[in-house]
N, C-alpha and C positions, 0 to 999 in steps of 0.2 A: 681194570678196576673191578672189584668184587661188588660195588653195589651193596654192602654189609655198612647198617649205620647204626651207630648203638647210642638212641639216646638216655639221660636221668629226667625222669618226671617225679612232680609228686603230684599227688591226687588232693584236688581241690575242692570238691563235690561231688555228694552222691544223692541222687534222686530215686526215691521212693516212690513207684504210682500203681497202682491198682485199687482192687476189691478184695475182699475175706476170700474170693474164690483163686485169683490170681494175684499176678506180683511183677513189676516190670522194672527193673535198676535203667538209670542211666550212669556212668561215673566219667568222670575230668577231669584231666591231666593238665600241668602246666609245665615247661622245661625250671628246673632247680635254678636255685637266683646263691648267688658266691659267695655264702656260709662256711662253707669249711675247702680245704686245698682242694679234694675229688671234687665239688660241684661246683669250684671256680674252673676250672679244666672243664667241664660237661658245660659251663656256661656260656665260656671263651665259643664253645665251639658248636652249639647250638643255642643261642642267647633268645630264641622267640620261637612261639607255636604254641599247638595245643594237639592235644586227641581226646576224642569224645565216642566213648562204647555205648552203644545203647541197644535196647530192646533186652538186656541181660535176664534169664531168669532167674539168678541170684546174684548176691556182692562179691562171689570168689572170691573173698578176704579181704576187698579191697578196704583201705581204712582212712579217710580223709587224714592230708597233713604227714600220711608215711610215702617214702620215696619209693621208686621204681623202676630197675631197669625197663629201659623199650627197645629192642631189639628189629631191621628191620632186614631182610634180605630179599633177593629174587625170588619168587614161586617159578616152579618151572613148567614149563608151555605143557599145554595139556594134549595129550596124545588120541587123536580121535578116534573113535571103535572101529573097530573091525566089521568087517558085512559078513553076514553067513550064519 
């Protein structure tokens, strides 16, 4: 098993926090609900969850109400330094 999970979200909320000096997103995901043939299949097969990014320094486009793949796979083990 590859471990590779590809879910549809769409983005439910986007939070705005700071000052004139800085700027802090939060944005939120919710799995798509079976509106059309693709996100009955994405629904069937993840029907519940969430993801919530936060501390962002910007919205990277995100747009409340647009879909989203989410994509998830293994990272691979991290190989410790060398001495010398």
């Amino acid at each position: 098993m590859s471990g590779r999970v590809r879910a549809k979200m769409v983005c439910t909320n986007i939070l705005e926090k700071g000052t004139a000096h800085w700027k802090d997103f939060n944005v939120d995901f919710s799995p798509v609900v079976g509106d059309s043939a693709e996100n009955e299949k994405y629904f069937k097969a993840t029907p519940s969850g969430g993801l919530s990014l936060g501390g962002l320094n910007s919205r990277h486009g995100y747009e409340v109400g647009k879909e989203y793949y989410v994509d998830t796979s293994p990272a691979p083990e991290e190989v410790p330094p060398t001495e010398g």
